[in-house]
ZADO-1210 file (C-alpha; in nm, 4 decimals, padded with zeros to 6 digits):
<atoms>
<atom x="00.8885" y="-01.8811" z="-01.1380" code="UNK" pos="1"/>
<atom x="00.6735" y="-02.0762" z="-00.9164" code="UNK" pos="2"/>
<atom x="00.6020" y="-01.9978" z="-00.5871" code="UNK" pos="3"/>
<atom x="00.7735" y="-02.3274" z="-00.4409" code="UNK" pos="4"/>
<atom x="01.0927" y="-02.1587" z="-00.5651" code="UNK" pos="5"/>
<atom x="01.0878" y="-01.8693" z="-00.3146" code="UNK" pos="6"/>
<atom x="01.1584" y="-01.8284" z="00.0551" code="UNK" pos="7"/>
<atom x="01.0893" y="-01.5669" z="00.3029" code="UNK" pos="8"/>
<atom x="01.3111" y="-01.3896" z="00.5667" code="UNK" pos="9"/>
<atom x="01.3491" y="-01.1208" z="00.8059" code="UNK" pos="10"/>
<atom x="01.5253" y="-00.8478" z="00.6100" code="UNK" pos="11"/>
<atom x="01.8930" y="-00.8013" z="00.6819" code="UNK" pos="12"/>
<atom x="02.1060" y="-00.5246" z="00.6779" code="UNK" pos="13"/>
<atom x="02.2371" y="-00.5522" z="00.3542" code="UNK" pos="14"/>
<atom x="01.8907" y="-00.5564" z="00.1603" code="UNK" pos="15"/>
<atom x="01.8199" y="-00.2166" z="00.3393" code="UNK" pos="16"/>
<atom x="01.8504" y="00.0088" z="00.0115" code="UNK" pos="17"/>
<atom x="01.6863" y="-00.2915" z="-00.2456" code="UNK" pos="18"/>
<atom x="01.4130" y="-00.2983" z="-00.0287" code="UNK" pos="19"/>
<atom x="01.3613" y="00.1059" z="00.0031" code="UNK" pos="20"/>
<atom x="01.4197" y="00.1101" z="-00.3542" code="UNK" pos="21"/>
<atom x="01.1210" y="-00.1567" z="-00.4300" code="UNK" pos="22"/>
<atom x="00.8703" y="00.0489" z="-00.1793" code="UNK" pos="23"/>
<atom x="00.9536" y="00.3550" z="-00.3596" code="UNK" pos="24"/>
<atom x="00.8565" y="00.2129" z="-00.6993" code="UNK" pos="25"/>
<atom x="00.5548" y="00.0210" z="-00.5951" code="UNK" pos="26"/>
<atom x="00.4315" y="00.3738" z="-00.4704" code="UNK" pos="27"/>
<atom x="00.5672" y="00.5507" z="-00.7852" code="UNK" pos="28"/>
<atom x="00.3181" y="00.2971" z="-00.9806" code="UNK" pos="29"/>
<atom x="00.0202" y="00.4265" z="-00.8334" code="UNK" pos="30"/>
<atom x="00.0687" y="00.7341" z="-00.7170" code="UNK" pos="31"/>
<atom x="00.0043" y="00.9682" z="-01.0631" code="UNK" pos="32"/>
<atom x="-00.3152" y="00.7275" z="-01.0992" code="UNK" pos="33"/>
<atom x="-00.4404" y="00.7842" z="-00.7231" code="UNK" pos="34"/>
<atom x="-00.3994" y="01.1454" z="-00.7986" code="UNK" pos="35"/>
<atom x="-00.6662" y="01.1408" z="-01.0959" code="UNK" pos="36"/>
<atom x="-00.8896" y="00.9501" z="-00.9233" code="UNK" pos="37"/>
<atom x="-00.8878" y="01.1880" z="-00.6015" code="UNK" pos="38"/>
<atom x="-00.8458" y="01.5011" z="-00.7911" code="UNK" pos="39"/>
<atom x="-01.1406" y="01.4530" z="-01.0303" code="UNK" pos="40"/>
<atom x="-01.4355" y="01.3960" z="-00.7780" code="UNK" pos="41"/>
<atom x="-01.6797" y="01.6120" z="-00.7548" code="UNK" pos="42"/>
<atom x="-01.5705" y="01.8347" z="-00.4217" code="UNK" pos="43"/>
<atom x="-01.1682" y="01.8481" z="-00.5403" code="UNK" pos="44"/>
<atom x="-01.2640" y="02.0049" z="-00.8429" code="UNK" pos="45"/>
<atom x="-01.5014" y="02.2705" z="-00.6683" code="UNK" pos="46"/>
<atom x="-01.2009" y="02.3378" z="-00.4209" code="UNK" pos="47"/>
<atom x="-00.9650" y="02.3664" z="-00.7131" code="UNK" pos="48"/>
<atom x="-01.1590" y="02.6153" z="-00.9113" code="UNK" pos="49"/>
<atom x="-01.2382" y="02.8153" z="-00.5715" code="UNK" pos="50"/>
<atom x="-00.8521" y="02.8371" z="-00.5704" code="UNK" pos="51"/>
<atom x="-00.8123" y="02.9170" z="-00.9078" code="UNK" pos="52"/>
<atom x="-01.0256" y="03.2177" z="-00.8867" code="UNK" pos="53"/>
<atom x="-00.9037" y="03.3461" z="-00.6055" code="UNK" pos="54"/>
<atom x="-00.5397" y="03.3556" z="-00.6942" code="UNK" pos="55"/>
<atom x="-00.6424" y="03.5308" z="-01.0183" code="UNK" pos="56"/>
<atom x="-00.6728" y="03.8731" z="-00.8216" code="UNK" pos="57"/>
<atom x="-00.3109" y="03.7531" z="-00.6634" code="UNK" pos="58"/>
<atom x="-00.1412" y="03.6251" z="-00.9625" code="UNK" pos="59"/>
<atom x="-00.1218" y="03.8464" z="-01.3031" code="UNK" pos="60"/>
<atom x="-00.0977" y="03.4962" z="-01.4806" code="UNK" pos="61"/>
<atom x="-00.4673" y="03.3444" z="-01.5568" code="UNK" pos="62"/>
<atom x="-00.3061" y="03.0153" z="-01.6642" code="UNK" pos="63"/>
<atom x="-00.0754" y="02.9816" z="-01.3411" code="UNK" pos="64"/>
<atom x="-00.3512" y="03.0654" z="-01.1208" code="UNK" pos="65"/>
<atom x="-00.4987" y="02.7410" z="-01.3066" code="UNK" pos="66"/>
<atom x="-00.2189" y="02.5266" z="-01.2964" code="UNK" pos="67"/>
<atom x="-00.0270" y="02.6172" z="-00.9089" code="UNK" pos="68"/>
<atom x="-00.3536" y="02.4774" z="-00.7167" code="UNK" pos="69"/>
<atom x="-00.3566" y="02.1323" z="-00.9356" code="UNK" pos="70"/>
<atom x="00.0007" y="02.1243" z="-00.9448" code="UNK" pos="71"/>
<atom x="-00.0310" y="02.1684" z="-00.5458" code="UNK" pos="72"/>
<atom x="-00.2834" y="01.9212" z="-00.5272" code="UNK" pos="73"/>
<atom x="-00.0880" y="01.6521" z="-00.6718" code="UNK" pos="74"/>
<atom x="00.2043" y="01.7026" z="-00.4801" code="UNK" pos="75"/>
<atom x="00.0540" y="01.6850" z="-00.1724" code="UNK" pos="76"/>
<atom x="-00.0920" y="01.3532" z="-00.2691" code="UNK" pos="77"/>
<atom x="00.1869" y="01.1865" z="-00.3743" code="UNK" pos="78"/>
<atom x="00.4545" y="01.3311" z="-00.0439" code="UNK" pos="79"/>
<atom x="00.1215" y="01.1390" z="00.1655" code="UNK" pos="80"/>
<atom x="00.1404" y="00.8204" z="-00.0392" code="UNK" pos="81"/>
<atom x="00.5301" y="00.8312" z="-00.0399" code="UNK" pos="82"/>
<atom x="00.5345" y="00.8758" z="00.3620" code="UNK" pos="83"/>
<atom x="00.2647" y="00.6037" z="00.4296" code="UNK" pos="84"/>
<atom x="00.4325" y="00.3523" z="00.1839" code="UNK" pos="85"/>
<atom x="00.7254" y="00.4860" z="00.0832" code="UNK" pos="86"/>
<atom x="00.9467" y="00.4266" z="00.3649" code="UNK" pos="87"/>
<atom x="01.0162" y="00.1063" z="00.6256" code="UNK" pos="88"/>
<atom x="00.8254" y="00.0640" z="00.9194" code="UNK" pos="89"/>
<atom x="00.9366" y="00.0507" z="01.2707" code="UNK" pos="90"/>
<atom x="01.0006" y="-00.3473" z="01.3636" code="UNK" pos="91"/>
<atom x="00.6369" y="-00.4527" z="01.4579" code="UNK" pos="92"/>
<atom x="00.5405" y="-00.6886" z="01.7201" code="UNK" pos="93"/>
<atom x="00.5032" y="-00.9670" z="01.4701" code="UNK" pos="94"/>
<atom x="00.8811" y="-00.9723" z="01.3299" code="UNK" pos="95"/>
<atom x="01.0092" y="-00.8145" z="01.0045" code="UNK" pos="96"/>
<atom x="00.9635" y="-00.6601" z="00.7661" code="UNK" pos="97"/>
<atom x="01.0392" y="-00.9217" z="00.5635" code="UNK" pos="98"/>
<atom x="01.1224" y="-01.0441" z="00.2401" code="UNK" pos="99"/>
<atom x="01.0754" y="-01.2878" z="-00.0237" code="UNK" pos="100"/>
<atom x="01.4162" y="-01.4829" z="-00.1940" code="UNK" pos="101"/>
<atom x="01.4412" y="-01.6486" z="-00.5055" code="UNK" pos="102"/>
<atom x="01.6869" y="-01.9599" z="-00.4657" code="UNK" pos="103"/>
<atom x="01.9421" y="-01.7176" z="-00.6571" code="UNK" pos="104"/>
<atom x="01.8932" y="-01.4974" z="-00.3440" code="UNK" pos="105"/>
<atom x="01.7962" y="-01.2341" z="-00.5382" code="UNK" pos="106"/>
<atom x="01.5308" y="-01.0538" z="-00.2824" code="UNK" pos="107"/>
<atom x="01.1825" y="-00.9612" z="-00.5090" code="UNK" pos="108"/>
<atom x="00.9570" y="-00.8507" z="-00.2475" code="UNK" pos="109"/>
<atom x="00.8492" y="-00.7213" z="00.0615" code="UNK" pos="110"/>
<atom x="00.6340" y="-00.7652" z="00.3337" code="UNK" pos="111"/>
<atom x="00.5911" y="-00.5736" z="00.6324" code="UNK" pos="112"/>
<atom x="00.3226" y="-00.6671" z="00.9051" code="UNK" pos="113"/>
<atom x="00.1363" y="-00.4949" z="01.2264" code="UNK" pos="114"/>
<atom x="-00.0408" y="-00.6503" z="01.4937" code="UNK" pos="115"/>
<atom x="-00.4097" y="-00.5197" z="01.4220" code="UNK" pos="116"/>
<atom x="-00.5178" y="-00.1793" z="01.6146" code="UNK" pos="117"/>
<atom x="-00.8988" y="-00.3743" z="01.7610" code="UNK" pos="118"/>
<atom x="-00.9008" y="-00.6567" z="02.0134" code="UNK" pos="119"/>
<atom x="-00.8356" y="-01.0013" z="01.8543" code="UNK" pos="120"/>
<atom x="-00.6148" y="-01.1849" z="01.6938" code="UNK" pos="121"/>
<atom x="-00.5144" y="-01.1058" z="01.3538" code="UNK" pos="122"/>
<atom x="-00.2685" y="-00.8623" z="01.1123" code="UNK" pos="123"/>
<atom x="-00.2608" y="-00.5704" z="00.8946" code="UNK" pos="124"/>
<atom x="-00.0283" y="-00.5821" z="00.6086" code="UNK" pos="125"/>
<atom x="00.1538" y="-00.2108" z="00.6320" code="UNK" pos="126"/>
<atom x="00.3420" y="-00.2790" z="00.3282" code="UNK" pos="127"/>
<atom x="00.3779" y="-00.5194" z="00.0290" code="UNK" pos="128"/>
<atom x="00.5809" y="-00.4203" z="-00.2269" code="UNK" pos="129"/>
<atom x="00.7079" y="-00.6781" z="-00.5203" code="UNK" pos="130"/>
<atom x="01.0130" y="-00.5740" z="-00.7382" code="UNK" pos="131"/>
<atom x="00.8914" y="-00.4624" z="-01.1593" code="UNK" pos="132"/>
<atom x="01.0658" y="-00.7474" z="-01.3204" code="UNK" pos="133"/>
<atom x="00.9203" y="-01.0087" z="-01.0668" code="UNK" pos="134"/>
<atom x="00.5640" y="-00.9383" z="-01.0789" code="UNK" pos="135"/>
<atom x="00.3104" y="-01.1846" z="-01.1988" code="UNK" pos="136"/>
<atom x="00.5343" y="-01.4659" z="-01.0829" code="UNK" pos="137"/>
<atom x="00.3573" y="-01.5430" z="-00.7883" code="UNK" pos="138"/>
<atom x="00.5723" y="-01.3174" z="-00.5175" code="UNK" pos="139"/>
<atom x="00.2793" y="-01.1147" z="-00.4416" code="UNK" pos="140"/>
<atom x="00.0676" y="-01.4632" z="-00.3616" code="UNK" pos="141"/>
<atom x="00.3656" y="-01.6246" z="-00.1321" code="UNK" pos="142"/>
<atom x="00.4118" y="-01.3232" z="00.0656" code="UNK" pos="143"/>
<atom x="00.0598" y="-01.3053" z="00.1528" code="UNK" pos="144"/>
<atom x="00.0605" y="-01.6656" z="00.2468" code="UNK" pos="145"/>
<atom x="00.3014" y="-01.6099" z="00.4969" code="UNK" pos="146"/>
<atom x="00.1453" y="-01.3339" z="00.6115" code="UNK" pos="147"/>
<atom x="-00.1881" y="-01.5063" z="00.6641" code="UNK" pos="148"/>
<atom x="00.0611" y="-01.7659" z="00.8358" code="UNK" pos="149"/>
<atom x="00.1876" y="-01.5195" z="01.0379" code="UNK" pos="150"/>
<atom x="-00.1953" y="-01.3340" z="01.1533" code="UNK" pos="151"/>
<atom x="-00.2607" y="-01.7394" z="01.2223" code="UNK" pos="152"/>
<atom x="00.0228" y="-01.7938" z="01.4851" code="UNK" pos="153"/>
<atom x="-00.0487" y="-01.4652" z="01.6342" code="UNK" pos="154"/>
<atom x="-00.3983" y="-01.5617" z="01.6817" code="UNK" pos="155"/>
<atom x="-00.3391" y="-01.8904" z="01.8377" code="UNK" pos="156"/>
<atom x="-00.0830" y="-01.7358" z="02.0720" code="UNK" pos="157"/>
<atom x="-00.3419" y="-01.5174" z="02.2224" code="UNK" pos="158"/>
<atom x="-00.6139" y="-01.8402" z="02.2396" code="UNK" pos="159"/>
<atom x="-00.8167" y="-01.6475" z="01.9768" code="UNK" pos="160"/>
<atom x="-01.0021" y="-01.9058" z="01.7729" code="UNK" pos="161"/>
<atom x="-00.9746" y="-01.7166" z="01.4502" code="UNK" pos="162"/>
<atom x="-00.7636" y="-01.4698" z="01.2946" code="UNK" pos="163"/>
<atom x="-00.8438" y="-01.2063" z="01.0127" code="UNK" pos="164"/>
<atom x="-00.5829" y="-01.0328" z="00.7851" code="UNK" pos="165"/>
<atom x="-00.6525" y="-00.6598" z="00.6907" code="UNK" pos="166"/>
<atom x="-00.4603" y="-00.5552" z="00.3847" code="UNK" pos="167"/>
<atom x="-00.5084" y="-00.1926" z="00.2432" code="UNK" pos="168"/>
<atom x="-00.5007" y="-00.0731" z="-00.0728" code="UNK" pos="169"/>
<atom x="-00.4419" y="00.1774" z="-00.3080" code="UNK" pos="170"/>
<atom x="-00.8126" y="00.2401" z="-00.4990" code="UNK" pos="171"/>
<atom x="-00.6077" y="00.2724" z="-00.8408" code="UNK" pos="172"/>
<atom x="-00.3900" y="-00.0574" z="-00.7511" code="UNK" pos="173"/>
<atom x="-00.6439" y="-00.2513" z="-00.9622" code="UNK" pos="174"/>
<atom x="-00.3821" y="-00.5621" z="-00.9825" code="UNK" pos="175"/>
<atom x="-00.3766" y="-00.5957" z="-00.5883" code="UNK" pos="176"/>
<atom x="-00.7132" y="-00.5797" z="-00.5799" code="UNK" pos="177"/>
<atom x="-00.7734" y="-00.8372" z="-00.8261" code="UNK" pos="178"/>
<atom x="-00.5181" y="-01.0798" z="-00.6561" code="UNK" pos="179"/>
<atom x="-00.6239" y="-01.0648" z="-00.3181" code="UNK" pos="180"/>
<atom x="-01.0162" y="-01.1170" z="-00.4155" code="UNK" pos="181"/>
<atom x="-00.8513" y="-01.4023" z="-00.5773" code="UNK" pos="182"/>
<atom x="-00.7048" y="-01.5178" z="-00.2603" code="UNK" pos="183"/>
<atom x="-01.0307" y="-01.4967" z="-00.0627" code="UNK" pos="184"/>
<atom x="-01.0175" y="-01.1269" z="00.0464" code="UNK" pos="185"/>
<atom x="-01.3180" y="-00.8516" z="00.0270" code="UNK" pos="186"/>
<atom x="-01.2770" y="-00.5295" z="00.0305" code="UNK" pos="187"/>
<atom x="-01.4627" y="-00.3853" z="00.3722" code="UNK" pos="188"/>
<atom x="-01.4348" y="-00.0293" z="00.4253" code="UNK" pos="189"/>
<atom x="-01.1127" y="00.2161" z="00.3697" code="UNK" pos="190"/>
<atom x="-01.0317" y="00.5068" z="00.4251" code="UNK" pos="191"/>
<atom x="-01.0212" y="00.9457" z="00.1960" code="UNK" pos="192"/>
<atom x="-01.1540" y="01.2529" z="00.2060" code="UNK" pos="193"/>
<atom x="-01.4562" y="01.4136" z="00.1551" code="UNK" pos="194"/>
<atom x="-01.7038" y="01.0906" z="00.0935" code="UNK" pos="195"/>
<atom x="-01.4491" y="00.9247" z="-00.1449" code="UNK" pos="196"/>
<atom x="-01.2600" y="00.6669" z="-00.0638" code="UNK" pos="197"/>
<atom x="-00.8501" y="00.6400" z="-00.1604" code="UNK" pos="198"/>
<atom x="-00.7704" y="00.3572" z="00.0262" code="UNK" pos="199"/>
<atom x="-00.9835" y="00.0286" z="00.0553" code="UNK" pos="200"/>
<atom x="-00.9237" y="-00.2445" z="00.3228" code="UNK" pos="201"/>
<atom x="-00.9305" y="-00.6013" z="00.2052" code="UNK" pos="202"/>
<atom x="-01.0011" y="-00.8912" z="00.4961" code="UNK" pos="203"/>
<atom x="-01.0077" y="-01.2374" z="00.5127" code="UNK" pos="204"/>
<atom x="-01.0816" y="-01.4793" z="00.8150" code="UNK" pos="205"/>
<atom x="-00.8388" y="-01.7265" z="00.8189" code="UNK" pos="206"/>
</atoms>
């Protein structure tokens, strides 16, 4: 499907559930693999075996005293990653969230935008989401479009001469990644815990 066959609207009512649906999965594809990656530096493992020891003098079970603090661990990651993309975002001052529309009207995506947090003109993506069975079809690349669109106008209406598009991402979400540095975008700081970064930040002057 080619992007030319897609078109993007303000959700509606009616798309409510598809669209919590698609967030949910798009979060369920990265969360397990964000997990690893955060659970297996150097500090989180040196937490987790201080935990493990010290619920051996607790616990009469050496092997749950091994598991409950991983277990734990992983939980707690995934409940973040499900209530910072999980969910839908309050309506923002740029419109939305919208969605993208295949001339069948079946909705395969999502996009929801913010205006950015430090003076100027510009966006932040807060979520993009595109439906399993639609992926590598060029969704993902249209919805950014009108996004950048979007971070454009915004710009303009406050007489800023150029705009910039912030778009953060999950460090396991290599196929993000790869199609927004394919778009133009560089990945310029993020966001974790103790020195590691979980979350990287894409931008793009437009």
């Amino acid at each position: 499907m080619a992007p030319g066959h897609l078109s993007v609207r303000e959700m509606r009512e009616e798309d409510k559930a598809l669209v919590l649906e698609m967030l949910k999965a798009g979060v369920k594809d990265t969360e397990n693999r964000v997990a690893l990656h955060a659970l297996t530096r150097p500090p989180a493992l040196l937490l987790l075996a201080a935990a493990s020891s010290g619920l051996r003098f607790v616990l009469a079970s050496c092997a749950l005293a091994l598991l409950l603090p991983v277990l734990l661990a992983v939980a707690a990651v995934k409940l973040g990653l499900r209530a910072r993309w999980g969910s839908l975002p309050p309506p923002g001052g740029l419109g939305g969230p919208w969605v993208a529309v295949q001339s069948s009207g079946d909705v395969c995506g999502v996009l929801a935008l913010a205006p950015r947090a430090s003076a100027g003109g510009g966006a932040r993506v807060t979520r993009l989401s595109v439906s399993r069975r639609h992926r590598r079809q060029g969704v993902g690349t249209r919805l950014l479009a009108f996004a950048e669109s979007r971070a454009r106008a915004r710009a303009g209406g406050l007489g800023e001469p150029q705009a910039q598009l912030v778009v953060p991402v999950a460090v396991a979400a290599w196929g993000v990644a790869g199609m927004l540095e394919g778009c133009g975008y560089q990945a310029q700081g993020g966001w974790g815990c103790m020195g590691y970064t979980l979350v990287r930040e894409f931008c793009k002057d437009l």
